[in-house]
C-alpha positions as CSV (number, residue, x, y, z in Angstrom):
1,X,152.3,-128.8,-172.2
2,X,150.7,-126.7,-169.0
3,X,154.2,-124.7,-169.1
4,X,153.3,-123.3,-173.1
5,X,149.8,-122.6,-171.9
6,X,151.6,-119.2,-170.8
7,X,152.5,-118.6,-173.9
8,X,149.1,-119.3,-175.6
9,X,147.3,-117.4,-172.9
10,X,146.0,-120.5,-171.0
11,X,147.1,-118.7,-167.5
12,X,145.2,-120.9,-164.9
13,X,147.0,-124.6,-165.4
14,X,150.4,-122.8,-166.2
15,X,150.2,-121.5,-162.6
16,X,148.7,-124.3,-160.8
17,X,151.2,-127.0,-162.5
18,X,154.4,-124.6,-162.0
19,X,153.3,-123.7,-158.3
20,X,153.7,-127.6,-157.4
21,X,157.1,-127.6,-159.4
22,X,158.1,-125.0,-156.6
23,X,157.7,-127.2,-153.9
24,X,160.3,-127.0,-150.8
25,X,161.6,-130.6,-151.8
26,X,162.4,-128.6,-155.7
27,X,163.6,-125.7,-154.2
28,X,166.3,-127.8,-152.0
29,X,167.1,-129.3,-154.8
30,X,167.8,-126.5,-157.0
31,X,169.7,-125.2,-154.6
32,X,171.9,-128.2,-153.7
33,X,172.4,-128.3,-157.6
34,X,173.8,-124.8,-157.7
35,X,176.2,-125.3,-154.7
36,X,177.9,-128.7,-156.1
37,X,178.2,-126.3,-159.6
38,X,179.9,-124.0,-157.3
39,X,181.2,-125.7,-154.8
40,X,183.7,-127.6,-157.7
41,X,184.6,-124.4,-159.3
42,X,181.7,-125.1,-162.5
43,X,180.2,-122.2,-162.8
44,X,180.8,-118.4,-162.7
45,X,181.6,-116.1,-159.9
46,X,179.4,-112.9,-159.5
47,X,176.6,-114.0,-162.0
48,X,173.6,-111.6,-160.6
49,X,170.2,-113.7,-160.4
50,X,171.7,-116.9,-161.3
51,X,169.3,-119.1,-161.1
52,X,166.8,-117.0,-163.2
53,X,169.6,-116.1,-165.9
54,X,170.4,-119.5,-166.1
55,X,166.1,-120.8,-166.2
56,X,165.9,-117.4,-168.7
57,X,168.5,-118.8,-170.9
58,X,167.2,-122.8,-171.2
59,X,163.9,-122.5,-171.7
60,X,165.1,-119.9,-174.8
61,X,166.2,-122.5,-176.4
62,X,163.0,-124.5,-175.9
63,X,160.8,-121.8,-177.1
64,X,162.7,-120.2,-179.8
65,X,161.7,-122.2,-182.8
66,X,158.1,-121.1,-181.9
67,X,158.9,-117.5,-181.6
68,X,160.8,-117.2,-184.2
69,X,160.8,-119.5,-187.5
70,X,164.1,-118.6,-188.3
71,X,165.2,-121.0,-185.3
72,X,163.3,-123.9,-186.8
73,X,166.2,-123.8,-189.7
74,X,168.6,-124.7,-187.8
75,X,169.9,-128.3,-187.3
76,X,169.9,-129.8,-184.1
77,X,173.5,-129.5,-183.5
78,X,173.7,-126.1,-184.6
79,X,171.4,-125.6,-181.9
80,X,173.3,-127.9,-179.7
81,X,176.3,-125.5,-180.8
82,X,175.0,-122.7,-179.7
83,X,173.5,-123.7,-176.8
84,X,177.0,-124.8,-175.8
85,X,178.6,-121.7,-176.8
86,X,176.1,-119.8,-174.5
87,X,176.8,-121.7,-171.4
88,X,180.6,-121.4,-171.6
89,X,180.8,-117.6,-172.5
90,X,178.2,-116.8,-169.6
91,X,178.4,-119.6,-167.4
92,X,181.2,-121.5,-167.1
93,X,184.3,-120.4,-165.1
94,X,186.9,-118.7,-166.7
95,X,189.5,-120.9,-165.1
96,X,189.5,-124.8,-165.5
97,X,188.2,-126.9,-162.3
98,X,190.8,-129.1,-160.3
99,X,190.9,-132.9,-162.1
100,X,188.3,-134.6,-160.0
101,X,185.7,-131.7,-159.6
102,X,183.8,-132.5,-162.7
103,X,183.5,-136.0,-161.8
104,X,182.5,-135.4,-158.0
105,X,180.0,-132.3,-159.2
106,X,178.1,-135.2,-161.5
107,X,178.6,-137.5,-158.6
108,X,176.9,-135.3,-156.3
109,X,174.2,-134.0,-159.3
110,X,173.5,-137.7,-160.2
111,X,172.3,-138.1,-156.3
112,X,170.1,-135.2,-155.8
113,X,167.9,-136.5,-159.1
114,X,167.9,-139.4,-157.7
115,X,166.3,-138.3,-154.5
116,X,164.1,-136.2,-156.5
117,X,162.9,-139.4,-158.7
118,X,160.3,-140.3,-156.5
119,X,158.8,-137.3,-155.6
120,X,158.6,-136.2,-159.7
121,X,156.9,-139.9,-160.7
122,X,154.3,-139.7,-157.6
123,X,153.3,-135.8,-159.5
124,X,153.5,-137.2,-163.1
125,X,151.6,-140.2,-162.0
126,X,148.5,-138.5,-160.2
127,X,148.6,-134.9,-162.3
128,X,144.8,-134.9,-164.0
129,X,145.6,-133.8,-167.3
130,X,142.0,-133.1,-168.4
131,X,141.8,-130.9,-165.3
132,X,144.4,-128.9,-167.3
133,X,142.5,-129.3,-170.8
134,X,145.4,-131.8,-171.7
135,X,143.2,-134.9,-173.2
């Protein structure tokens, strides 16, 4: 709930919370998530500010219904639909990966949250939530 205190105004625990989620270790990750996409054909050449079009366009969909009620409407697998449409018009390679790619890129994705695992519990696990007004 820290991450909607931004948009209820609550500034302070949004920043705090999301400065841990940058750590180096999260960073890493992201990136080694991005270069397996890549690396096995998965996503887009020439996409300008990936990372943050791709973080822009996720947490849209999280949001939305609150934004706007229209959104809430929707079932979820007209959301799911769209959702999907929006990641394979501006996302997704125009030409199919090899055979194997997808299955290696999961592979390799399936890994790096597993090395991330313990790292995310031991944060979860000694946040203070009333130190964020979270009781």
């Amino acid at each position: 709930m820290a991450v909607f205190g931004n948009l209820a105004g609550n500034f302070t625990p949004y920043t705090e919370f999301s400065a841990k989620l940058r750590s180096s270790e999260d960073l890493l990750a992201r990136d080694r998530l991005y270069q397996a996409m890549n690396k096995r054909g998965l996503l887009r050449d020439g996409i300008p500010n990936l990372v943050y079009t791709m973080n822009a366009s996720m947490l849209g969909f999280l949001i939305r219904d609150r934004c706007d009620p229209a959104g809430a409407e929707l079932t979820s697998g007209r959301k799911v639909d769209s959702s999907a449409h929006l990641v394979n018009q501006s996302f997704e390679a125009k030409t199919k990966p090899s055979g194997r790619a997808p299955r290696v890129a999961s592979q390799e994705i399936s890994a790096l949250f597993a090395d991330l695992l313990p790292s995310f519990r031991k944060r979860i696990h000694t946040h203070d939530l009333a130190k964020d007004g979270e009781t």
